[in-house]
Residue, then its C-alpha position, 0 to 999 in steps of 0.5 A: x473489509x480488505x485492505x491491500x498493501x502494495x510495496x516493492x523493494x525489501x518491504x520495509x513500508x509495506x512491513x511498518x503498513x501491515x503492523x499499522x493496519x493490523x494494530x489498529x484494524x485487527x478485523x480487517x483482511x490484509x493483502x499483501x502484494x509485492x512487486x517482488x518475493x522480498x517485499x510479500x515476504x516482509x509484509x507476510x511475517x508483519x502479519x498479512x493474511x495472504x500475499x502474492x508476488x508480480x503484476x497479475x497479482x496487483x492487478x487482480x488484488x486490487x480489483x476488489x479492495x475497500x482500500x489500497x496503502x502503499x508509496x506514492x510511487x505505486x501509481x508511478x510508472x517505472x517507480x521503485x526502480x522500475x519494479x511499478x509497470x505501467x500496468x500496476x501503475x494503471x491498476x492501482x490508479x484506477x481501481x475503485x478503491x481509496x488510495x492512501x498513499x505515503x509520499x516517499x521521494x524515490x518514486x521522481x514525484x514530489x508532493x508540495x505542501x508534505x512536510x518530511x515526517x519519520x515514516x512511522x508518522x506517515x505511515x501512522x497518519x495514513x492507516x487512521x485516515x484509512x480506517x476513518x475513511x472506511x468507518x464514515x462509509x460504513x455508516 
């Protein structure tokens, strides 16, 4: 099973997603794909398996996935202050893959109906309805 977990910035969610998945999914294998060295550096040292920085990457990486974990703003384009192209954006929101998304406000896209959680809950809700997800397939 590959997970891929896309996150910007200095990786801090990507971080806390990686732990999450590896924690509760030790099986899985875990991309980690940055929109900058920062954030596929922090993701690395949570424990991802591989990692790659840049477009090419996203793009390639989540061609592929069985899921695909990140902030909302992944699928925004110009979100993360403009590291999210529209290209990661279009890769990301059309890949086959199920897209669990943490709802972060800094992306301009506000989702009604989300109560603000601490993002370790978000991030713990997220990976468990992943990994509920991918086990109802395997079935």
């Amino acid at each position: 099973m590959k997970i891929v977990v896309v996150d910007g910035q200095g990786g801090r969610l990507g971080k806390l997603l990686v732990e999450e998945v590896k924690r509760r999914l030790p099986q899985a294998q875990v991309l980690a794909l940055g929109t900058n060295s920062i954030a596929t550096a922090a993701m690395l040292r949570a424990g991802a398996d591989l990692g790659a920085t840049g477009e090419n990457p996203v793009v390639r990486g989540v061609m592929e996935a069985d899921a695909v974990l990140g902030p909302m703003g992944i699928v925004v384009a110009h979100a993360i202050l403009g590291e999210v192209t529209p290209v990661i954006a279009e890769a990301i929101g059309g890949c086959r893959a199920k897209k669990f998304l943490i709802p972060m406000n800094s992306c301009g896209v506000v989702v009604s109906g989300v109560r603000e959680q601490a993002l370790p809950v978000h991030v713990a809700q997220a990976v468990e309805q992943m990994a509920q997800e991918l086990e109802r397939e395997r079935e």
